[in-house]
C-alpha positions as CSV (number, residue, x, y, z in Angstrom):
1,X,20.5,-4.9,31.6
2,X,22.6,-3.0,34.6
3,X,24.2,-5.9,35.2
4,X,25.5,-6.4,31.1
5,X,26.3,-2.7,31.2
6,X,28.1,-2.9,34.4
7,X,30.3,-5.7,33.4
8,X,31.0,-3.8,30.3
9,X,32.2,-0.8,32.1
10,X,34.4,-3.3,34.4
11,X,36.4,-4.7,31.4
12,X,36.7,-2.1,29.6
13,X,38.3,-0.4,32.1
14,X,40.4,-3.5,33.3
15,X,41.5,-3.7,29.6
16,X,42.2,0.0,30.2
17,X,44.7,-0.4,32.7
18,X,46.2,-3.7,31.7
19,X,47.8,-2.0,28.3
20,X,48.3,1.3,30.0
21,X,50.9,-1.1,32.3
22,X,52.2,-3.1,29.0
23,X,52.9,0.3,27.7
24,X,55.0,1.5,31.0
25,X,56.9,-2.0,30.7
26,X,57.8,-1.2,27.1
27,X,58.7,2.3,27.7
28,X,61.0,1.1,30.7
29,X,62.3,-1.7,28.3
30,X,63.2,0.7,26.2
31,X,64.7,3.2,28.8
32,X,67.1,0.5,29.7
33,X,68.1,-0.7,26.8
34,X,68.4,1.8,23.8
35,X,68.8,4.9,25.6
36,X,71.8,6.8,25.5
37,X,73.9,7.3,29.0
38,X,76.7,9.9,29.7
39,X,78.4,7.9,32.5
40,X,82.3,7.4,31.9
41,X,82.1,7.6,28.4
42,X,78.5,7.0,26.3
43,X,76.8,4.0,26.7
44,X,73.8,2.2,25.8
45,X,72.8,-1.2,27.4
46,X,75.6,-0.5,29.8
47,X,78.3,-1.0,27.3
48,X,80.8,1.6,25.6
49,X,79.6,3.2,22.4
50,X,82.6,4.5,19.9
51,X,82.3,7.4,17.3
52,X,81.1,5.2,14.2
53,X,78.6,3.7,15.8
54,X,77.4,6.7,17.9
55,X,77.1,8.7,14.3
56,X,75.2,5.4,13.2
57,X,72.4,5.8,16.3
58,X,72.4,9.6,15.8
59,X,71.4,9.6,11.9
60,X,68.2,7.3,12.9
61,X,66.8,10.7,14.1
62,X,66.3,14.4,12.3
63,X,67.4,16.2,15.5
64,X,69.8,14.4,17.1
65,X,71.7,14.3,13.8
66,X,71.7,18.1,13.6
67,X,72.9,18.2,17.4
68,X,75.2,15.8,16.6
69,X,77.0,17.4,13.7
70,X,77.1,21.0,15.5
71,X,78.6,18.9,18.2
72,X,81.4,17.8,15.5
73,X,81.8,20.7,13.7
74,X,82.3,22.7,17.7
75,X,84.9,19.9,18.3
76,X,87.5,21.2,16.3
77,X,88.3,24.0,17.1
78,X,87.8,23.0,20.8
79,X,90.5,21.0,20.7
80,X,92.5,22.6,18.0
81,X,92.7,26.1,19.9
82,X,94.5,25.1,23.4
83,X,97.2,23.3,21.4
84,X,97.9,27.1,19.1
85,X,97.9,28.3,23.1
86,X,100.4,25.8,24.2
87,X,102.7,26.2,21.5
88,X,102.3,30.5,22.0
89,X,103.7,29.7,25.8
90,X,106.5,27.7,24.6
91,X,107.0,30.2,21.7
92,X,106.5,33.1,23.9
93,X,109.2,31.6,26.6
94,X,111.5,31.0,23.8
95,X,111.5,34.3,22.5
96,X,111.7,36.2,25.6
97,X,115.2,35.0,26.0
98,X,116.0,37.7,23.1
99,X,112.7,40.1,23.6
100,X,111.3,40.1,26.6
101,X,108.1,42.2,25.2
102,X,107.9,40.0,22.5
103,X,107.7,36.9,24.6
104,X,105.7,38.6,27.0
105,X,103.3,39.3,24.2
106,X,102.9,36.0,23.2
107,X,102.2,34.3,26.4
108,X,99.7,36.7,27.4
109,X,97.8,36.0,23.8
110,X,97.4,32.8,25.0
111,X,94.9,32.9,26.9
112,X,92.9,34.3,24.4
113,X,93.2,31.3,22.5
114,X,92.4,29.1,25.8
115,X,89.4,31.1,26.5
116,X,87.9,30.5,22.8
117,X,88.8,26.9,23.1
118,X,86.9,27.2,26.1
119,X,84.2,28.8,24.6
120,X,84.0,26.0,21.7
121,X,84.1,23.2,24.2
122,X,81.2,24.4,25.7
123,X,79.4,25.0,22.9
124,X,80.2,21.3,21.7
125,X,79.6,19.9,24.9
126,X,75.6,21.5,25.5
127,X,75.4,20.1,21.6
128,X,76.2,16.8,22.4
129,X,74.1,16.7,25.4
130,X,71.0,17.9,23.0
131,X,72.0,15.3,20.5
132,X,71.6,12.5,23.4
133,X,68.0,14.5,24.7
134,X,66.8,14.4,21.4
135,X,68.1,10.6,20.7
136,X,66.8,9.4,24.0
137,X,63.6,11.2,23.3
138,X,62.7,9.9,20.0
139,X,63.9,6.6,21.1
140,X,60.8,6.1,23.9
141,X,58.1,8.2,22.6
142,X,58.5,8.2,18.2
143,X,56.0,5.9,16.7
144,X,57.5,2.7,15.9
């Protein structure tokens, strides 16, 4: 009877471990392969990912869709704001030919638009890297 229950206990436990490791070769299956990778650019499987089909991987999941579109809607202004600052700088040095306060004027409000692109870029960037957390999270540990 000791023996029965003792060779029980030995493959249940050997069962035990043996899915525990199929489990860690799934989970690193899936680590390398469908993960999402800030490294020159966003990859997955080691190959470049554009904008349609990065929107397409971010929709599968609640959270990294929200990320996502915060990261979108940031964007714009991010990169719409240093432009208004370049053009002020070459406004500004064009007027100060004829005003020099004027032109003064304008190339020091500059850098009020550069620091709130700065600002947005920021706030884009941390969304985009939340949107890739969240992704690579619900990638290797949702249900499938």
């Amino acid at each position: 009877m000791i023996r029965l229950v003792f060779s029980i206990f030995i493959w249940v436990t050997l069962s035990h471990f043996s899915s525990a490791q199929t489990t860690v070769d799934s989970v690193k299956n899936a680590y390398n392969t469908q993960t999402i990778l800030l490294n020159n650019g966003i990859r997955i499987n080691n190959q470049l990912v554009g904008k349609p089909e990065l929107s397409q991987l971010m929709k599968r999941f609640e959270y990294s869709d929200k990320y996502y579109q915060q990261y979108l809607k940031a964007r714009k202004p991010a990169v719409l704001l240093p432009l208004i600052s370049f053009g002020a700088i070459i406004g500004g040095a064009l007027v100060s030919r004829e005003n020099n306060t004027a032109g003064i004027i304008m190339i020091s409000s500059s850098s009020i638009f550069t620091i709130s692109g700065a600002f947005f870029a920021r706030k884009a960037n941390n969304n985009l890297n939340l949107a890739i957390w969240h992704y690579n999270r619900d990638v290797l540990f949702s249900p499938k």
